[in-house]
C-alpha positions in Angstrom: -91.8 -32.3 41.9 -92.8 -32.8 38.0 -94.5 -29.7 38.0 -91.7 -27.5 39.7 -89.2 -29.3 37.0 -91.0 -28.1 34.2 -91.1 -24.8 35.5 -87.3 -24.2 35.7 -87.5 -25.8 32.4 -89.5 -22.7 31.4 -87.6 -20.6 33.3 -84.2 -21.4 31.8 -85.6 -21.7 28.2 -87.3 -17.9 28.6 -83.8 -16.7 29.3 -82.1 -18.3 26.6 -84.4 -16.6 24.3 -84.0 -13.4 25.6 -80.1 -14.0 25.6 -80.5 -14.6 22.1 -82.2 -11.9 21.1 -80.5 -9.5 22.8 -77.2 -10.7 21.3 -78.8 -11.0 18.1 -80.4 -7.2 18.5 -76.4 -5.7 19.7 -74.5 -7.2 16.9 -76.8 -6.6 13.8 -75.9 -2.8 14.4 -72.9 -1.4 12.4 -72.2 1.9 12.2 -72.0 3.2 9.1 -68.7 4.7 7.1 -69.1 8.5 6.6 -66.1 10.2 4.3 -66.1 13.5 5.3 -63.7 15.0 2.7 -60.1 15.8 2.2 -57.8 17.5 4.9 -54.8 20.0 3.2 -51.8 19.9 4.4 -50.7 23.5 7.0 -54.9 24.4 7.4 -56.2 23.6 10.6 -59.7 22.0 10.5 -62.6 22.6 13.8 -65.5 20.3 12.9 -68.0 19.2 14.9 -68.8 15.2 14.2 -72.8 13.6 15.0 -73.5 10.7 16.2 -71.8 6.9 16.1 -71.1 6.6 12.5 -67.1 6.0 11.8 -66.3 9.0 10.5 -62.8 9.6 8.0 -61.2 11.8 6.4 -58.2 11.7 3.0 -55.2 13.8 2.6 -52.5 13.4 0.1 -49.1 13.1 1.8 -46.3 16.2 0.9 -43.9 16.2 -2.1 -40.7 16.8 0.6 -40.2 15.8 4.1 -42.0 14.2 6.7 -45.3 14.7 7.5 -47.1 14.7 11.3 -51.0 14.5 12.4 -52.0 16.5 15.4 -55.7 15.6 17.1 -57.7 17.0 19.8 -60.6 16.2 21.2 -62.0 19.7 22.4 -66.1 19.5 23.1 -68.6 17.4 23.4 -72.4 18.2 23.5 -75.5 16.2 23.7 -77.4 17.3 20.3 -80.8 16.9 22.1 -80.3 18.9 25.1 -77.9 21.3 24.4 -75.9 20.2 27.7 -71.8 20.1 27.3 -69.5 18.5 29.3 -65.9 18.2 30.4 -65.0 14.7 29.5 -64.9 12.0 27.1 -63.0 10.4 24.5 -63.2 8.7 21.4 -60.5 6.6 18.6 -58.2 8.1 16.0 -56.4 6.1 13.4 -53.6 6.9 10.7 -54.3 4.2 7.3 -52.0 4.3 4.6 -52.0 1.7 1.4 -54.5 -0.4 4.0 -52.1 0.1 6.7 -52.7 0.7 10.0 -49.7 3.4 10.8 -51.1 5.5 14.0 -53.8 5.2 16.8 -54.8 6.5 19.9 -57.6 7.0 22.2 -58.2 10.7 22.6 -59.5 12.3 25.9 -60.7 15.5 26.0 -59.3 16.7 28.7 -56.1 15.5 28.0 -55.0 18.3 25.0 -53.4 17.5 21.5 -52.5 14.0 20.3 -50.0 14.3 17.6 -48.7 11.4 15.7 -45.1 10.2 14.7 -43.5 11.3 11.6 -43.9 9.8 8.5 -41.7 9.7 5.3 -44.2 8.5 2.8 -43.2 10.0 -0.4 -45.6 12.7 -1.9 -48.8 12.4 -3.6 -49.6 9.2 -1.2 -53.4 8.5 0.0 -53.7 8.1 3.9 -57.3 8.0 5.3 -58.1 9.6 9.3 -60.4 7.8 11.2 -62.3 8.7 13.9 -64.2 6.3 16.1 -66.3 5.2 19.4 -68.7 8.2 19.6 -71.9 8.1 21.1 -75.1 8.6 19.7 -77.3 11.3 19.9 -73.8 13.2 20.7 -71.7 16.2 19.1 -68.2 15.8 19.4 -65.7 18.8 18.4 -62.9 18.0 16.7 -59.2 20.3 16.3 -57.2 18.5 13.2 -54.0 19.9 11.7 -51.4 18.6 9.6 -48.0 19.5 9.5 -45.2 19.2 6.5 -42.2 18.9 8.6 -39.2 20.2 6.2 -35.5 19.7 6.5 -32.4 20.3 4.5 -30.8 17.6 2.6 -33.7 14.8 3.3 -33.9 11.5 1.8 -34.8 11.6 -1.2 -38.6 9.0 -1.3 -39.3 7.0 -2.3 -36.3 5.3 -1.4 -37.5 1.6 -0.4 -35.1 -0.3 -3.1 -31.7 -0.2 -4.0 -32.3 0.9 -7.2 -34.2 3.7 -6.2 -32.0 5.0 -3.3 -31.0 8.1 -1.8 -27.6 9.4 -3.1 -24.7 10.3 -0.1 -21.7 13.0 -1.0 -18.5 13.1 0.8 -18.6 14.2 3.9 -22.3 15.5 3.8 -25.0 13.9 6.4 -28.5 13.1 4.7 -31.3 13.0 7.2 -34.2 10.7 7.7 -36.9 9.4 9.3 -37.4 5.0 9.6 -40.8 3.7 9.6 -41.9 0.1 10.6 -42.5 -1.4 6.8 -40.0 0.5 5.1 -36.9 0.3 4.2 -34.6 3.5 3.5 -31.8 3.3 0.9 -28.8 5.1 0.4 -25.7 5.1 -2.0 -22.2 6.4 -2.9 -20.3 6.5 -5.7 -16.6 7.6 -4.9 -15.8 10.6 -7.0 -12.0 9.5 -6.1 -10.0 6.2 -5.0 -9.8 5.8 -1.4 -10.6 4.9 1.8 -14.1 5.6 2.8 -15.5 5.7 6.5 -19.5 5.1 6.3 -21.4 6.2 9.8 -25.5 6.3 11.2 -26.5 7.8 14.2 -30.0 7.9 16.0 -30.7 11.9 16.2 -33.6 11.5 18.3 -33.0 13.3 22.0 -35.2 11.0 23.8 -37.8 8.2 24.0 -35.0 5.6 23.4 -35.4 3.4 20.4 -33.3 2.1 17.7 -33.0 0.7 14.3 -31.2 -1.4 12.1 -28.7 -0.3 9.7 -26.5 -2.9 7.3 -24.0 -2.3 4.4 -24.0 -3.2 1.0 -20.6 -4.6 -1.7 -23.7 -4.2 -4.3 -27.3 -3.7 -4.5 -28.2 -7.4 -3.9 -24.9 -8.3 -2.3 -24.9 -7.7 2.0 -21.4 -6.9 3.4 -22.0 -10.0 6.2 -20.6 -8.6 9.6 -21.1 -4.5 8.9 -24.5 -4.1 10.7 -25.0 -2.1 13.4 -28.5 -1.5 15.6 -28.4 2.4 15.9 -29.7 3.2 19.8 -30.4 7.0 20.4 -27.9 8.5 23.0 -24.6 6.8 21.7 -23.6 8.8 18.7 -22.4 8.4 15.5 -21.6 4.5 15.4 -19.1 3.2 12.5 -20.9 1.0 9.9 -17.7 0.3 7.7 -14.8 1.5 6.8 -14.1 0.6 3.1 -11.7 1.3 0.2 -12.9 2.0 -2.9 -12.0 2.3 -6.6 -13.4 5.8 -8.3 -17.0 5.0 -9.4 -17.4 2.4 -7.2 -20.6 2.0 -5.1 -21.5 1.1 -1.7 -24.6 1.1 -0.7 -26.5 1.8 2.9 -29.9 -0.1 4.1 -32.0 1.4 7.4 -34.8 -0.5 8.7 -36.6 -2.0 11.6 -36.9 0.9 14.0 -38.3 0.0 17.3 -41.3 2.3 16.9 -42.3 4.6 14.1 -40.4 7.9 13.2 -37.0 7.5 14.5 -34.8 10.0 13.2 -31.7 9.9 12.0 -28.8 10.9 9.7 -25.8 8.9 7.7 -22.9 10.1 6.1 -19.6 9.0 4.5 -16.6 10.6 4.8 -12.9 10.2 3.0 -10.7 9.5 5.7 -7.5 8.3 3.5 
């Protein structure tokens, strides 16, 4: 009996080590960070990417409007053999001012991936990653990024009061809300009167909303004219306010339910 208790004993100890080593072995291997250059804005870029190593790639945001990342994963090869094949996927991932902003698993049968919109301000760093590949394999790579233009865009960087967009009568300024960042906007009355401030969610489907609020000042909050903007119900009223000529009022957009929701505000006279 002593000698059969000893040998589960043995047993049980020889797995253990194994166990150990084996766990030891799996997580002492990182893959190593490979920066394969800068992408420019409007080229399209086919590379072809070796091995596991996490692989990235810098840009330098546009000067005016929004900018958009489109990926697609569209070969993959063993390096060894030559042999190809139909299917796989690996991980894409959109970094900004160590941010994560984007990311998606990207199948290669399954066409382009293409990212939100994103109203960064120009000359801005953000860093594409590309992730989960297999060793001893080629993957092949589309990449393309877009500057998406429009006409009379907030103006960025926009993200204080101090800093913010200016609004004319009865003109609609476009934009795009981002989780993290707040949108500003302002108006001065060229007149004395009765001014009618409106937001509406331009976005023709995939729901979502955000939050829009009025401000008497740029660090005083009009308390009650706050409005969450949904897409599919219109221009919604955010106040309705009279002013003295060369008085300001100022607009705040934030907290959209998901990244690059568009929208537009305006003010209009009404009296």
């Amino acid at each position: 009996m002593k000698k059969v208790l000893n040998y589960c004993k043995h047993l049980m100890l020889t797995a253990a080590i194994a166990l150990t080593v084996f766990t030891v072995g799996k997580t002492g291997v990182k893959a190593a960070d490979v920066q394969m250059g800068n992408l420019n804005i409007g080229e399209e870029k086919i590379i072809e990417l070796v091995g596991d190593n996490n692989f990235y790639f810098n840009f330098t945001t546009p000067s005016s409007g929004s900018f958009k990342v489109s990926v697609a994963l569209i070969g993959k090869r063993n390096i060894t053999t030559g042999q190809t094949f139909e299917s796989g996927y690996t991980y894409v991932k959109l970094n900004s001012n160590y941010r994560d902003i984007w990311s998606e698993f990207t199948w290669m049968d399954h066409g382009i991936y293409t990212s939100p919109e994103f109203s960064l301000g120009g000359g801005k760093n953000v860093t594409l990653r590309i992730n989960d590949q297999i060793n001893d394999f080629g993957y092949t790579y589309r990449i393309l990024i877009e500057n998406v233009r429009y006409s009379n865009f907030e103006k960025e960087v926009n993200n204080s009061a101090s800093s913010a967009t200016k609004l004319k009568n009865n003109k609609s300024v476009t934009g795009i809300s981002n989780k993290d960042n707040y949108d500003w906007f302002v108006f001065k009355a060229p007149s004395t009167g009765k001014y009618k401030f409106t937001a509406v969610n331009t976005d023709a489907e995939d729901g979502g909303y955000f939050y829009c609020v009025g401000y008497k000042t740029k660090n005083k909050v009009d308390y009650g004219k706050n409005q969450y903007i949904w897409q599919g119900r219109g221009w919604t009223k955010i106040n309705t306010v009279k002013l003295k000529k060369g008085k300001k009022y100022y607009i705040r957009i934030s907290d959209p339910s998901r990244e690059g929701i568009h929208y537009q505000v305006k003010v209009k006279k009404i009296k």
